[in-house]
LUMZA-434874 format. One record per residue: residue number from 1; residue in one letter; x, y, z of N, C-alpha, C, O, CB in turn. Coordinates in pm, 1 decimal. Each point is the difference from the previous one (the first is absolute). Glycine has a CB too. Example, Ala and Ser with C-alpha at 12.3 -4.5 7.8 and 13.67 -1.06 7.14 Angstrom:
PT     k   r        n.u        n.v        n.w       ca.u       ca.v       ca.w        c.u        c.v        c.w        o.u        o.v        o.w       cb.u       cb.v       cb.w
PT     1   A     1319.0     -569.0      780.0      -89.0      119.0        0.0       90.0      120.0        0.0      103.6       -1.9       66.5     -292.8     -115.4       58.1
PT     2   S      154.2      222.3     -196.6       82.0      119.0        6.0      -77.0      109.0       73.0       50.9      110.8       16.9       67.5     -173.6     -231.4
END
This chain:
PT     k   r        n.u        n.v        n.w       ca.u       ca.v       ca.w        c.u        c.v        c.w        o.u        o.v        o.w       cb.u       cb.v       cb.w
PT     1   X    12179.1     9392.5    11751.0       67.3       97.4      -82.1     -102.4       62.2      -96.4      -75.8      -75.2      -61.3      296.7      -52.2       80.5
PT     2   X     -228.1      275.2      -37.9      -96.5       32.4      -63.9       56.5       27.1     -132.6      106.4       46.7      -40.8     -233.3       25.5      234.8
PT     3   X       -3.7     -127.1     -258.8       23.4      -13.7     -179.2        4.9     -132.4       -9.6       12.8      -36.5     -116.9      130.5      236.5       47.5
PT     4   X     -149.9     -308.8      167.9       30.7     -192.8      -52.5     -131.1      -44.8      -24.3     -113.4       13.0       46.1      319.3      -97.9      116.9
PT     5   X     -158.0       38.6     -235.2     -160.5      -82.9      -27.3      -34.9     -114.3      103.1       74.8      -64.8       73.2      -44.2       91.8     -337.5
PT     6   X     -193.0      -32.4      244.2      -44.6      -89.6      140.2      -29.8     -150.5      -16.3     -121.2        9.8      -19.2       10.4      199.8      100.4
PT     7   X      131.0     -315.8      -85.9      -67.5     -119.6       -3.4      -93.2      -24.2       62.0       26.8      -42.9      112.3      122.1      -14.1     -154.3
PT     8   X     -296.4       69.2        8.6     -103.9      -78.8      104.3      -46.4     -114.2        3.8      -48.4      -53.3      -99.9       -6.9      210.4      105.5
PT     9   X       64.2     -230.4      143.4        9.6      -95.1       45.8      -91.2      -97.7     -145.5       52.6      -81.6      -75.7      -13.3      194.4      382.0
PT    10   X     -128.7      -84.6     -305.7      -76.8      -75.6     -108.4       23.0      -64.8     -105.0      -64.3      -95.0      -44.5      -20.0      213.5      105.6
PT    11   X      181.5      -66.2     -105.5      107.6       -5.1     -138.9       43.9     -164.3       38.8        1.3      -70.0     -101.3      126.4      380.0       64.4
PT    12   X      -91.7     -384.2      164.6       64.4      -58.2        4.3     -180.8     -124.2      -39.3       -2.7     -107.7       59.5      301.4      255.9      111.5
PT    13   X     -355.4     -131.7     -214.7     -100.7     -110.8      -71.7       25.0       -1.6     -110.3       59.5       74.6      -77.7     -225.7      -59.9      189.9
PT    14   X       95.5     -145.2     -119.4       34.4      -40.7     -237.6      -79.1       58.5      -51.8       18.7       55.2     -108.4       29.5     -288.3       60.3
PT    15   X     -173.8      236.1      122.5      -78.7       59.8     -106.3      -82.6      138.0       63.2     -121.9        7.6       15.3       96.9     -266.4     -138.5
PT    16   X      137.5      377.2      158.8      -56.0      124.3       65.8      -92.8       80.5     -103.5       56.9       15.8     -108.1      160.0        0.2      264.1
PT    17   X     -319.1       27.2     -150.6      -64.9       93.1      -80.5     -107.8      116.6       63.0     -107.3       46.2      -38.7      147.5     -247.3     -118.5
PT    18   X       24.1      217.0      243.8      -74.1      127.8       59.9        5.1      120.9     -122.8       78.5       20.5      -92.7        5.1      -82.8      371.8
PT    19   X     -211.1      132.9     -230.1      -44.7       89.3     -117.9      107.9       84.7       -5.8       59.5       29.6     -103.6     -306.4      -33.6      123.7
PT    20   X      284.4       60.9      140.5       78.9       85.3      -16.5      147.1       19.4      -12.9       42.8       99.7      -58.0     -220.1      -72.8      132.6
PT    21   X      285.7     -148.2       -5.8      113.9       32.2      -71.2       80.6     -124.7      -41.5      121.5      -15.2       12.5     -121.5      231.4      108.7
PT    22   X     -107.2     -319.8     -183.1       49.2      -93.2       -4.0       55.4       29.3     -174.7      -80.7       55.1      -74.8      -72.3     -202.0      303.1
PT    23   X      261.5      115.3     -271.3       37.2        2.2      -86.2      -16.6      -51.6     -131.5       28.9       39.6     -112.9       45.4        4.3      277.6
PT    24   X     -158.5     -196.9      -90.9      -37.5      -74.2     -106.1     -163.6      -13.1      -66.7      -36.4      -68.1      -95.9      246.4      -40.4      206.3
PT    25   X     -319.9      232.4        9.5     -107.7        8.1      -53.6      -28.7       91.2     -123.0      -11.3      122.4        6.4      -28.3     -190.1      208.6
PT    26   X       28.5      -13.3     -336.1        8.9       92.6     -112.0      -92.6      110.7      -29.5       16.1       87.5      -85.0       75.3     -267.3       11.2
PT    27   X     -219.3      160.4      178.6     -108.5      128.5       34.6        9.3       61.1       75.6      -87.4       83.9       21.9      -32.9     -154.7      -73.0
PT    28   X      239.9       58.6      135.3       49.5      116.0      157.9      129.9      121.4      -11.3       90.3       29.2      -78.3     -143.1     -273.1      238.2
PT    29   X        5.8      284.4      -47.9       81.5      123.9      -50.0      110.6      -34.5      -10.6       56.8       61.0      -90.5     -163.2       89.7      174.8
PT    30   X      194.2     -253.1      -11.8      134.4      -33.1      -21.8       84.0       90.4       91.3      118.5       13.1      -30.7     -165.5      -88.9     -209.3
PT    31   X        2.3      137.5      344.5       93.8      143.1       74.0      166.6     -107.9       28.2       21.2     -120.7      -11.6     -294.6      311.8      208.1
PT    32   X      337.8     -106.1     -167.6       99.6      -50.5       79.2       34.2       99.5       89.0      -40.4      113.4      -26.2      116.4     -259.5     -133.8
PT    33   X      -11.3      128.7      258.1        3.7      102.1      111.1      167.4        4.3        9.1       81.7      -80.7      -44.6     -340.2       24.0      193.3
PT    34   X      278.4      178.8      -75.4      133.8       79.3       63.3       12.6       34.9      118.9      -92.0       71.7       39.4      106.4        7.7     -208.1
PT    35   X       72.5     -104.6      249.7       22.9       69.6      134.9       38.5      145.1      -17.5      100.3       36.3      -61.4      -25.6     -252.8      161.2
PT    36   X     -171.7      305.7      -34.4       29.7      171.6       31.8      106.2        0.7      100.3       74.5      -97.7        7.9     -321.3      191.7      -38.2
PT    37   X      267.1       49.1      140.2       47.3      -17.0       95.7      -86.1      -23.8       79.8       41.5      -57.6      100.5      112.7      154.6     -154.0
PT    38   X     -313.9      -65.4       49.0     -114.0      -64.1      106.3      -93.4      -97.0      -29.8      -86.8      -24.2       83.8       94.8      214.9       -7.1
PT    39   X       -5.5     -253.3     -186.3      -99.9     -129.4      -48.9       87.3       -8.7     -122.5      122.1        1.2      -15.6     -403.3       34.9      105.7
PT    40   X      151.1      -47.6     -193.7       38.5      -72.8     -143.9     -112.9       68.1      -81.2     -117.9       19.1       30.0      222.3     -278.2       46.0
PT    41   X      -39.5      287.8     -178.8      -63.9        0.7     -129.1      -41.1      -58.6     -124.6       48.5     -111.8      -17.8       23.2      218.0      114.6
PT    42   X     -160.5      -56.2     -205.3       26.3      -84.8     -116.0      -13.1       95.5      -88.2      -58.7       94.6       52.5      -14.5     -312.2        9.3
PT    43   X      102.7      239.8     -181.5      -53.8       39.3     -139.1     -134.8      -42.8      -54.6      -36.0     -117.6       -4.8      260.3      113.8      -34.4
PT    44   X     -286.6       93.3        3.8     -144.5      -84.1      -80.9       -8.1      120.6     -123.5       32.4      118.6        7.2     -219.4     -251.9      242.6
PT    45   X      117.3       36.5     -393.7      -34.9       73.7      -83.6     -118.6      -90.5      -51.7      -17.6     -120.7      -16.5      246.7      254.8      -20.7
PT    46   X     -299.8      -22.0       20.3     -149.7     -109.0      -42.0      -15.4        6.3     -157.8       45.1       88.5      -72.8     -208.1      -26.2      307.4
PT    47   X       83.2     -184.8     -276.4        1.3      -13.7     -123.0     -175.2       37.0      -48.0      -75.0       56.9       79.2      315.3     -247.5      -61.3
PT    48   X     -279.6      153.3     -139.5     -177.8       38.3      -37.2      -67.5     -124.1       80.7     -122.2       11.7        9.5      134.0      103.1     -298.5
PT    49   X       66.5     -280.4      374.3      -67.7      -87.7       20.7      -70.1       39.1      147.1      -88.2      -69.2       50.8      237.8      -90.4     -214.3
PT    50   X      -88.9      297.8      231.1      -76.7       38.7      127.1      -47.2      170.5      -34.5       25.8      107.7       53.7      137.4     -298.1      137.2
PT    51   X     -205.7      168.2     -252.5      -76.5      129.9      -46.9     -124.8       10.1       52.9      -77.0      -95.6        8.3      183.1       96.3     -206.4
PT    52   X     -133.1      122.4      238.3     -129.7       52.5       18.8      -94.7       40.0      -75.8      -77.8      -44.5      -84.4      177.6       80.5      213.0
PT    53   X      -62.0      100.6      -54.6      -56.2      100.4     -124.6       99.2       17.6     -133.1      120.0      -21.0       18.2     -239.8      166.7      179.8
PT    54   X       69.9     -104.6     -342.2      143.0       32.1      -62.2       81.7       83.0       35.5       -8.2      122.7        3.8      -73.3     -173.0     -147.6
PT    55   X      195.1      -45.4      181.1      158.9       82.2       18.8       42.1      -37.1      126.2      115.8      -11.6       40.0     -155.0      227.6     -169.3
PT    56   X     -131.4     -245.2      227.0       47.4       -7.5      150.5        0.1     -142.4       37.4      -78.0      -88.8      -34.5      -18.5      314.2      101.8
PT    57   X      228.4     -231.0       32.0       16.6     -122.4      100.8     -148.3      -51.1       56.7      -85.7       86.7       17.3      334.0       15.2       63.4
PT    58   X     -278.0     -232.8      -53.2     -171.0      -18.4       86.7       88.1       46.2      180.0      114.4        4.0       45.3     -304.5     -309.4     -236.7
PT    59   X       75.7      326.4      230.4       80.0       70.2      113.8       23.8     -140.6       83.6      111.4      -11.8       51.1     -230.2      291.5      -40.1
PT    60   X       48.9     -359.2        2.6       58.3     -156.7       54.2       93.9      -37.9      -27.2       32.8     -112.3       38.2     -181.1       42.8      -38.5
PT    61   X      224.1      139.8      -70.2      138.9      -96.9      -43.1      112.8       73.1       53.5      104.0      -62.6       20.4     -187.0      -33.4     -250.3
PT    62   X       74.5      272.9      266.6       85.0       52.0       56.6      -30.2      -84.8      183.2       99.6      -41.3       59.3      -88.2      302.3     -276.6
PT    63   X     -164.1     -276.4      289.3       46.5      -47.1      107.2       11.7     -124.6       39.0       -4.8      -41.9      115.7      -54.1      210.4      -84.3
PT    64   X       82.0     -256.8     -176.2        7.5     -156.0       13.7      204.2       20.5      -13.6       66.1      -99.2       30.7     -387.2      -37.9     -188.6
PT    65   X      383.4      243.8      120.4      130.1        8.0      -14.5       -4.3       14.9      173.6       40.9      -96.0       65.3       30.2      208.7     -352.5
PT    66   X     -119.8        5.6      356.1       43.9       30.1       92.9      -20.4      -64.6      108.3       81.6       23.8       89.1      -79.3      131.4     -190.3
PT    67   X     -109.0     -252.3      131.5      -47.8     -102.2       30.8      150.6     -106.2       11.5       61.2      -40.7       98.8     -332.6      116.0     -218.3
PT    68   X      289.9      -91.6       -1.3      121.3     -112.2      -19.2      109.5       10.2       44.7       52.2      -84.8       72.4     -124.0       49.3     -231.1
PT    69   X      151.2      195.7      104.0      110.2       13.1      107.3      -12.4       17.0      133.0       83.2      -39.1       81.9       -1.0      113.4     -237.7
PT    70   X     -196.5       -9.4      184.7       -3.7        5.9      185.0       -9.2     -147.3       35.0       87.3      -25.6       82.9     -235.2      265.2      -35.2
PT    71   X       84.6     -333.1      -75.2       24.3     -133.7       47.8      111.3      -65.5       17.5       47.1      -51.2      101.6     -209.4       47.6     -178.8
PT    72   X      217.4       11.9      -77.0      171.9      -40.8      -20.9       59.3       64.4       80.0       56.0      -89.1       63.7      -38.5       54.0     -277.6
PT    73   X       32.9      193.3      290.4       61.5       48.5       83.1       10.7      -56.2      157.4       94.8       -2.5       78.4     -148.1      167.8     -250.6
PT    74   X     -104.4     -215.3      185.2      -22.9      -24.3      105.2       51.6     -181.5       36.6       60.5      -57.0       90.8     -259.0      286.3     -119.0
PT    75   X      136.6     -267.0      -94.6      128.1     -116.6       35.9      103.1      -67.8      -20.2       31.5     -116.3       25.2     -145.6      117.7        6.9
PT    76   X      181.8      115.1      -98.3      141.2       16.3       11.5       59.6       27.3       85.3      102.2      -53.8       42.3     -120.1       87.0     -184.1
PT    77   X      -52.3       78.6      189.7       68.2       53.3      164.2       -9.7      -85.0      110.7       90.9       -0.8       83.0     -153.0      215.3     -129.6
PT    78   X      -98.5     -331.5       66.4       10.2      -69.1      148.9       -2.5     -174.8      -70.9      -28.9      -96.1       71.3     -141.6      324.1      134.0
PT    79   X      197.5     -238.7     -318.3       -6.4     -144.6      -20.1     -146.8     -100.2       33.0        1.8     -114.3       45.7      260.2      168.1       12.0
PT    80   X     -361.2       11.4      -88.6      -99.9      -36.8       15.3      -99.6       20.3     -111.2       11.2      108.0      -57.9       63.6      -86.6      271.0
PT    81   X     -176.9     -107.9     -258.5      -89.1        3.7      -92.1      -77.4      107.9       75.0      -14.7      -32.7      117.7       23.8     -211.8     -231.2
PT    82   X      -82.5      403.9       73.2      -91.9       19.9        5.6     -106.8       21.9      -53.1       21.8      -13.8     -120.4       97.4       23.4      204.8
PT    83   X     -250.4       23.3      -65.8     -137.8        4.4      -57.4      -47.6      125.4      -12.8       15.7       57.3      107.9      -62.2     -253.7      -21.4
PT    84   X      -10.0      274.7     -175.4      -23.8      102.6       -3.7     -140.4       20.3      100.3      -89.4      -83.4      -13.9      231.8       93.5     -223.9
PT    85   X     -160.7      100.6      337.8     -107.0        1.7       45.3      -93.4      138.8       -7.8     -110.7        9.7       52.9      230.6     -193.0       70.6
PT    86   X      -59.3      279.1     -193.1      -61.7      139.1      -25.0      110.8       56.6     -102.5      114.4      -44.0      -11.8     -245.3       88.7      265.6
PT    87   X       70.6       66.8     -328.5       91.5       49.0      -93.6      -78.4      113.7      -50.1     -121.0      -12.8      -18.6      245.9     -204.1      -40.5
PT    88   X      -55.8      341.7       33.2      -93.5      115.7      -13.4       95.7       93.1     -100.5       81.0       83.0       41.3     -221.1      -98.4      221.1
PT    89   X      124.8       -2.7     -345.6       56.8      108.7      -98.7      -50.5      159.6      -62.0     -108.5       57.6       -7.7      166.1     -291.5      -37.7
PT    90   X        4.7      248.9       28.6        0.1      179.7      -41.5       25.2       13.0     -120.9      108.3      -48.9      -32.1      -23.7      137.0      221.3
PT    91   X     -145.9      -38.1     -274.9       49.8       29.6     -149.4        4.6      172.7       19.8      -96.3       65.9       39.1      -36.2     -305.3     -203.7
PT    92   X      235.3      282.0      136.8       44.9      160.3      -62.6      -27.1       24.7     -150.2      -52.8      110.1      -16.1      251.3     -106.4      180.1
PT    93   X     -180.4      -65.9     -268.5      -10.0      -36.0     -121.4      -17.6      -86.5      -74.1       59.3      -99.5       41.7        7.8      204.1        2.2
PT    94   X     -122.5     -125.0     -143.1      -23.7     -188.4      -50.6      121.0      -19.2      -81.4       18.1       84.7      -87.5     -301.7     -115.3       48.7
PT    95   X      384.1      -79.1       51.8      105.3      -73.6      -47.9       -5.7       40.4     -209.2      -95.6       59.1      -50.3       63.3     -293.2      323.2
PT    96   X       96.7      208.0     -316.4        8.8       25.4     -130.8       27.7     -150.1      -89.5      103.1      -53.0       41.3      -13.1      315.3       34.1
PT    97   X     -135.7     -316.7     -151.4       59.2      -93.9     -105.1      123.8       63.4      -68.2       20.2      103.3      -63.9     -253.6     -201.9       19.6
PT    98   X      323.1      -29.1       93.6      168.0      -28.8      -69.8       90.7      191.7      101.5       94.3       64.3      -46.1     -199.5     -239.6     -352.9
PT    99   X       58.0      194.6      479.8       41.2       76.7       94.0      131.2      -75.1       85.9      -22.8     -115.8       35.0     -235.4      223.9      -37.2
PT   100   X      356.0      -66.5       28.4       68.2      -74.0       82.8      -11.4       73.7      160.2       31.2      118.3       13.2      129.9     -204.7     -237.4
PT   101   X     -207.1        6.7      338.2       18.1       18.1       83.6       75.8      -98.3      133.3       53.1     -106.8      -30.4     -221.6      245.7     -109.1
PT   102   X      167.4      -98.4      264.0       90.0      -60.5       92.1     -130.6      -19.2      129.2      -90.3       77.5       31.5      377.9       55.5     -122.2
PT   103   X     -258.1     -242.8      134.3      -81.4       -5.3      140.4       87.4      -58.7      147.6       70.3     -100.6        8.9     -294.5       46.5     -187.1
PT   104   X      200.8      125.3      252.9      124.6      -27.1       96.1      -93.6      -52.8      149.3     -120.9       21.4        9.5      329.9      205.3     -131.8
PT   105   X     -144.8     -282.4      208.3      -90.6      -28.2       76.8      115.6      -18.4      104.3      117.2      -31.5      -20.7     -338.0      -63.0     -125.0
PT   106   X      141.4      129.1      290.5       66.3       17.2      128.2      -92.1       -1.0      117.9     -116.4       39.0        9.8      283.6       86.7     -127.4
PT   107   X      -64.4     -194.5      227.7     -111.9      -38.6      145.7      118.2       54.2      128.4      114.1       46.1        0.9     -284.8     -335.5     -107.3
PT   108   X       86.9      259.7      187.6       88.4       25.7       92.4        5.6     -116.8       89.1       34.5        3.6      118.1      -69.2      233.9     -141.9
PT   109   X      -10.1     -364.3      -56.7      -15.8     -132.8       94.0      174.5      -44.2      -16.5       49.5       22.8     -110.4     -364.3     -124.3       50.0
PT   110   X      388.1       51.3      148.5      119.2      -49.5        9.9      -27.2     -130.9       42.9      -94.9      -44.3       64.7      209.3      249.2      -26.4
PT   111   X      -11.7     -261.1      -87.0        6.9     -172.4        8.8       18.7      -51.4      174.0       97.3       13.7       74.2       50.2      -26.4     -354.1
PT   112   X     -245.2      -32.7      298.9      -43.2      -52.8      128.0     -135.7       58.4       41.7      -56.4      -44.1      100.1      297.5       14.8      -35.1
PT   113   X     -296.1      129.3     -140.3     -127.7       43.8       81.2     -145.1     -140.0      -44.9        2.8      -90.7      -83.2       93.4      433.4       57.3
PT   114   X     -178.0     -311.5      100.0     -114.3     -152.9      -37.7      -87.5      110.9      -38.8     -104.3      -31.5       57.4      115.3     -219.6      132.7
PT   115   X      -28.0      331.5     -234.9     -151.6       45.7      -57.6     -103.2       21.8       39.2        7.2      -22.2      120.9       48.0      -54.6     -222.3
PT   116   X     -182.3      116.8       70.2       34.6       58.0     -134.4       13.9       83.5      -55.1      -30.5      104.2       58.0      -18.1     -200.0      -61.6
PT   117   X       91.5      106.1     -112.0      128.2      119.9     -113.8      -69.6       62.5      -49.9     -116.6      -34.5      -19.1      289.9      -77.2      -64.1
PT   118   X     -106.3      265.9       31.9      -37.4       46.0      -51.0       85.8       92.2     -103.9       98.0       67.0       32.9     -251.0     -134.9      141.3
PT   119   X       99.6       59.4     -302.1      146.5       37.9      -93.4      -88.0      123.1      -99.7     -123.0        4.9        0.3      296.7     -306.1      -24.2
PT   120   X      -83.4      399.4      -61.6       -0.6       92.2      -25.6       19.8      -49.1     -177.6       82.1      -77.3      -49.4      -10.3      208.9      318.9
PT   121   X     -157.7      -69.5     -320.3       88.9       15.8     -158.7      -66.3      118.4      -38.5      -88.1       62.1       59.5      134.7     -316.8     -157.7
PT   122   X       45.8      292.3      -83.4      -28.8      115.9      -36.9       42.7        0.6     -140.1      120.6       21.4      -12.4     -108.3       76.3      236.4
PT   123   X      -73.8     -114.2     -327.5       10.9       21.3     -136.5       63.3      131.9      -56.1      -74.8       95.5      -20.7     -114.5     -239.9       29.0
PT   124   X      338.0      155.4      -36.8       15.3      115.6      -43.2       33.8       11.0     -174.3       51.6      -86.7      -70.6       19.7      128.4      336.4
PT   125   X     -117.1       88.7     -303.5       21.6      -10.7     -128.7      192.1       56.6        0.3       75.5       11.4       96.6     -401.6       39.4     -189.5
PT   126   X      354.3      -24.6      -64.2      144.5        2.3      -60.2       62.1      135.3      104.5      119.4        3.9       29.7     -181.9     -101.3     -338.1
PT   127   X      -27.2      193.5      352.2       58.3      104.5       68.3       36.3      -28.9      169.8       87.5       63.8       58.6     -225.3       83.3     -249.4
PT   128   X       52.9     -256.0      257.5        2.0      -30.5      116.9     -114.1       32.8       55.7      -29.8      -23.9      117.0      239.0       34.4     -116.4
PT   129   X     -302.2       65.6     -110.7     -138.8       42.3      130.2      -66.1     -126.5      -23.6       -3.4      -82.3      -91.5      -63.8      370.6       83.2
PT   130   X      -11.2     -267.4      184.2      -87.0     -147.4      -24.2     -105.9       43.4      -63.8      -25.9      119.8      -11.8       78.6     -253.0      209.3
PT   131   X     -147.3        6.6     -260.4     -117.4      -15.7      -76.9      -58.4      -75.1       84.1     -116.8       38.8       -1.6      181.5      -15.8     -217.7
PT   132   X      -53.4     -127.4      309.9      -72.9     -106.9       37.6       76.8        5.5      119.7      121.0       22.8        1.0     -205.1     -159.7     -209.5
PT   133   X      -32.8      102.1      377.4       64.2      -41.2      122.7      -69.1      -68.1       74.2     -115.1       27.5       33.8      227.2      131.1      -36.4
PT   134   X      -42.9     -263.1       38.3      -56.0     -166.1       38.3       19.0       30.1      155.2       99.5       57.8       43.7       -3.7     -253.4     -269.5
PT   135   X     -175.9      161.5      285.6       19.0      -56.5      130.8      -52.4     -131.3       62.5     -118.7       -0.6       32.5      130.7      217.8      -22.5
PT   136   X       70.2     -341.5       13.3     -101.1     -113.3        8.6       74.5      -67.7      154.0      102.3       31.5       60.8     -176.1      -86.0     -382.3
PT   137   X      -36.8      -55.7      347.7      -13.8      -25.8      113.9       62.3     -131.6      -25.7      -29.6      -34.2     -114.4     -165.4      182.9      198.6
PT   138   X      278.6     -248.0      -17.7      -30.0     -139.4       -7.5       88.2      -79.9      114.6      102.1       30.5       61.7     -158.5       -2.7     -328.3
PT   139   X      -45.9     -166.4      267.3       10.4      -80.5      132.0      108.7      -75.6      -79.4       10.1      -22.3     -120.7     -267.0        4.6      271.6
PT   140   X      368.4      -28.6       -0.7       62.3     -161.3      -72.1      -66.2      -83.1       22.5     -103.0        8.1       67.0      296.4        8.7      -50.2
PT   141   X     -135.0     -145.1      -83.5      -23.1      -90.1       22.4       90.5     -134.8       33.1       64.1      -39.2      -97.4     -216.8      179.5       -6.6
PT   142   X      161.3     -182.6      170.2       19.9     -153.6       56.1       34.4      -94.0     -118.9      -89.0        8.0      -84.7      -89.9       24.6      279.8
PT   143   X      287.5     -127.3     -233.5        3.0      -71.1      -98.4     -135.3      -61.3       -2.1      -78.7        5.8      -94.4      323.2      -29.3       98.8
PT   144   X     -262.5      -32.9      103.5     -182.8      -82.4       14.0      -64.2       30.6      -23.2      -84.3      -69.0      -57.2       70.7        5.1      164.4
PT   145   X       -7.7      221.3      -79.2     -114.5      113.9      -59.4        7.5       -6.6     -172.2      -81.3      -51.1      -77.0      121.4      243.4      309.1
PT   146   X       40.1     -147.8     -251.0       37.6       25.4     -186.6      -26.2     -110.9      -67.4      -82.7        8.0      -90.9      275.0      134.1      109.1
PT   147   X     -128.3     -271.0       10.4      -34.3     -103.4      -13.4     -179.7      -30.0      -67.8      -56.5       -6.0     -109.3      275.4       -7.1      308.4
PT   148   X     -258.0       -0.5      -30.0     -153.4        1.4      -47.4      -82.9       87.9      -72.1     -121.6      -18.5       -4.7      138.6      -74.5      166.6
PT   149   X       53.8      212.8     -234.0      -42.5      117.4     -115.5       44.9      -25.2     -132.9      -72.0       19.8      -97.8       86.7      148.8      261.5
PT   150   X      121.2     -218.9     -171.6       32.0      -55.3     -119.7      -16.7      -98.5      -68.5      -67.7      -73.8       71.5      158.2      169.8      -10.3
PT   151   X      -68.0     -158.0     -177.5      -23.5     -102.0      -51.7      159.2      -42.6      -59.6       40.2      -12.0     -115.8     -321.5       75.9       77.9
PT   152   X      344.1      -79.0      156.1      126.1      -83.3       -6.8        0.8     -145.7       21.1      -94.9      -36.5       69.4      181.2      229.2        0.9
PT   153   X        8.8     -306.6     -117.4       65.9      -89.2      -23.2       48.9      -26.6      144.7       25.9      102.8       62.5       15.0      -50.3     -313.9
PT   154   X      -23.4     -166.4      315.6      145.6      -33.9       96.3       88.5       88.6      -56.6       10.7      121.6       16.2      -25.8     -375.1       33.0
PT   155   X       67.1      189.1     -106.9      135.9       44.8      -79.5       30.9      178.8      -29.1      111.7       50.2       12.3     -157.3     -309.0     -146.1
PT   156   X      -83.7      338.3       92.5       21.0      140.7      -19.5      -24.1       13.2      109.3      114.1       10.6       45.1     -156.2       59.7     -246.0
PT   157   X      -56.8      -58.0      327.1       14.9       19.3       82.0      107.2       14.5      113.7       19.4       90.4       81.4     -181.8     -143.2     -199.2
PT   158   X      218.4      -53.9       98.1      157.4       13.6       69.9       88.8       83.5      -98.5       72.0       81.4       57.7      -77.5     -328.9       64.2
PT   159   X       14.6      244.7     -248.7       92.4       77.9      -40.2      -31.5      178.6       88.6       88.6       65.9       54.6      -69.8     -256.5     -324.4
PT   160   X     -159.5      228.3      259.3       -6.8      164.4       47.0       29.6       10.3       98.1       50.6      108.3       29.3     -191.3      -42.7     -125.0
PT   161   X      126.8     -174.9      208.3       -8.7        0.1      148.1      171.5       11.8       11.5       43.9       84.7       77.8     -302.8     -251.4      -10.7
PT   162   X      367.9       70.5     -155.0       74.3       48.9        5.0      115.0      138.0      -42.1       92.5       61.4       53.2     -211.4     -267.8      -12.4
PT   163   X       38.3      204.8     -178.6       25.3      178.7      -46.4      -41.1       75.4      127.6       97.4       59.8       45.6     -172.9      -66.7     -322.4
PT   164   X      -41.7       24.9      353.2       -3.9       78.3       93.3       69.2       37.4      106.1       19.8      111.3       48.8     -156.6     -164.4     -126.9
PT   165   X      184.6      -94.5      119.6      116.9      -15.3      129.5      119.8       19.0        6.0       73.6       -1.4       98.6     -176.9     -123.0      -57.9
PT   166   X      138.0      152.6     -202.2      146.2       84.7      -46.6      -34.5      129.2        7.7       79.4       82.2       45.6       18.0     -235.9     -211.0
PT   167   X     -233.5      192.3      117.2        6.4      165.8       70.3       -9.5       40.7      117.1       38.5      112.2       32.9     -116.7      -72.5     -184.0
PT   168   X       12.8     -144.3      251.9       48.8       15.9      131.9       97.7       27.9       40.7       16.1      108.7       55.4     -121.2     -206.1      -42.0
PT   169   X      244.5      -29.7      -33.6       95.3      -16.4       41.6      114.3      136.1      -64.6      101.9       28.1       63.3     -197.1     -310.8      -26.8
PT   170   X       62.2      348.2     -153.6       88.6       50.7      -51.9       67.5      121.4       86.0       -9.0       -1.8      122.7     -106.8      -91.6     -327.3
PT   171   X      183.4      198.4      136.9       40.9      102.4      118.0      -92.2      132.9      -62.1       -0.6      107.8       59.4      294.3     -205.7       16.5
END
């Protein structure tokens, strides 16, 4: 349903702190995401702690956003951990400090394809034009695969493996 907010699988650890939308990293962006009618979005507004130049966003942080939701989309959509393997962004304009903008992201991978993906994002400012456009590449991975990349627990480990297999199974 578009406009719901998204739970990612990750959330279901004690101690999640990914930079990017973990809620509880008090140095991360904190995104939370939305279902569109073709992916998901988030809101972002930057503060002086990712500043560039004065006034401007560092431009790493608009494609560490877009980076993040294209990943999250992607495994949301096939229930699989993936890895980023290329990523190429476009700047139209440099981002603004305390600016509010939206970043939306969309693929055309559907749940059952094996990869690998490739997903779309696009930073738009308050009017809808874009400022920023992501295009990134990424492989899944295998619980076994991810596994041997992460630095999970027994215990967290099975928790994602099973967050994942509910996004499998879901409709």
């Amino acid at each position: 349903m578009t406009g719901e907010a998204i739970e990612v699988p990750w959330r279901v650890l004690p101690d999640y702190q990914c930079f990017g939308c973990s809620p509880a990293n008090e140095h991360g962006l904190r995104l939370t995401f939305t279902r569109t009618d073709d992916g998901i979005e988030c809101a972002l507004k930057f503060d002086r702690a990712f500043e560039s130049y004065p006034g401007v966003v560092h431009g790493g942080m608009s494609t560490t956003v877009c980076d993040e939701i294209m990943g999250n989309l992607l495994v949301l959509r096939t229930g699989f951990s993936v890895f980023t393997t290329s990523l190429r962004t476009r700047y139209v304009a440099p981002l603004a400090i305390g600016t509010a903008y939206r970043c939306v992201a969309t693929t055309e991978v559907s749940a059952g394809d094996t990869g690998p993906f490739q997903a779309h994002a696009q930073i738009l400012d308050a009017d809808g034009q874009p400022i920023v456009f992501a295009t990134g590449g990424y492989q899944p991975m295998t619980a076994s695969q991810a596994r041997s990349r992460m630095d999970l627990s027994d215990a967290d480990a099975a928790l994602i493996e099973q967050a994942l297999a509910d996004l499998r199974t879901a409709d």
